[in-house]
C-alpha positions as CSV (number, residue, x, y, z in Angstrom):
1,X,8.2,-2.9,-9.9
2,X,4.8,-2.0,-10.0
3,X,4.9,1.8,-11.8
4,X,1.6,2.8,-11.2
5,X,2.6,2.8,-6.9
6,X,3.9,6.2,-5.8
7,X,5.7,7.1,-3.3
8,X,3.4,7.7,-0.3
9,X,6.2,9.1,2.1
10,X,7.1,12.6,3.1
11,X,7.9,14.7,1.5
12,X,6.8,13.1,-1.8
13,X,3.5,12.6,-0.4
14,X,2.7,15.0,2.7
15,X,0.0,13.0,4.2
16,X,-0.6,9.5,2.7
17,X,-4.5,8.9,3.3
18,X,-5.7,5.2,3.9
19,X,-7.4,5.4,0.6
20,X,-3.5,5.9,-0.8
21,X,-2.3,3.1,1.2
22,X,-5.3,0.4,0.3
23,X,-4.7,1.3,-3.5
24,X,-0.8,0.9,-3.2
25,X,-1.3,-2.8,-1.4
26,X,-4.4,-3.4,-4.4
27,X,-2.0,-2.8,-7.1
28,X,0.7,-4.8,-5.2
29,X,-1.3,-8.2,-4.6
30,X,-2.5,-7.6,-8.4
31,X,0.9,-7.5,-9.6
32,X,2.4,-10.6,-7.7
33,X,-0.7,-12.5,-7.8
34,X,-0.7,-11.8,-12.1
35,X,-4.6,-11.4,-11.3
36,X,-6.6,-7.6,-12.2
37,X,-9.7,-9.3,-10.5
38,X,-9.5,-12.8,-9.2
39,X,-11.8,-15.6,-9.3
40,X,-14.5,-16.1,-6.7
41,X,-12.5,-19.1,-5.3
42,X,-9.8,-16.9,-4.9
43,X,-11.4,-13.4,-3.4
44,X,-11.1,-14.3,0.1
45,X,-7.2,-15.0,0.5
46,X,-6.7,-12.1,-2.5
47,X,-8.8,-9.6,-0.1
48,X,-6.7,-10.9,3.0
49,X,-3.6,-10.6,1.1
50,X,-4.7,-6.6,0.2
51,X,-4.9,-6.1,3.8
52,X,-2.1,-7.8,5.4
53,X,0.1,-5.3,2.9
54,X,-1.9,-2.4,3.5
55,X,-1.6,-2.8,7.4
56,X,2.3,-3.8,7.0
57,X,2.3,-0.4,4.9
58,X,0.5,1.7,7.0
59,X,3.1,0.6,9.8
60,X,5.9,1.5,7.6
61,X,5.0,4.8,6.9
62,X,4.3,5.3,10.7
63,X,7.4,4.3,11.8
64,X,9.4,5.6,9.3
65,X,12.1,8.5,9.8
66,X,12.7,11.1,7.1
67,X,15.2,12.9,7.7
68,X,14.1,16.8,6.7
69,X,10.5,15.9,6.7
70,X,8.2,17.5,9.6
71,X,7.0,14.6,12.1
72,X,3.3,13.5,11.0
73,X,0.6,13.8,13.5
């Protein structure tokens, strides 16, 4: 588990930003990939990788239902 992600769902997060979202999916591909910074070789397919999660995040949070939590706008 990477423990420097929060939570970026309501309520523990009222409004998750896409800054919130890109950092969650950087410190995601950093973990799994074991790489802080990669090497030039690897930038492009570790910068796809970032976005791929960040857009499959940003869905998640969109379609997500709390149950309690206001609907987001």
């Amino acid at each position: 588990m990477c423990r420097s992600i929060k939570t970026l769902r309501p309520p523990a997060t009222p409004e998750a930003t896409e800054d919130d979202v890109r950092a969650a999916a950087l410190q995601y591909v950093r973990k799994v990939s074991g790489f802080r910074a990669p090497a030039a070789h690897n930038q492009a397919v570790f910068d796809e990788a970032v976005d791929a999660v960040a857009k499959a995040t940003a869905r998640l949070l969109d379609e997500l239902v709390v149950r309690g939590a206001s609907a987001r706008t």
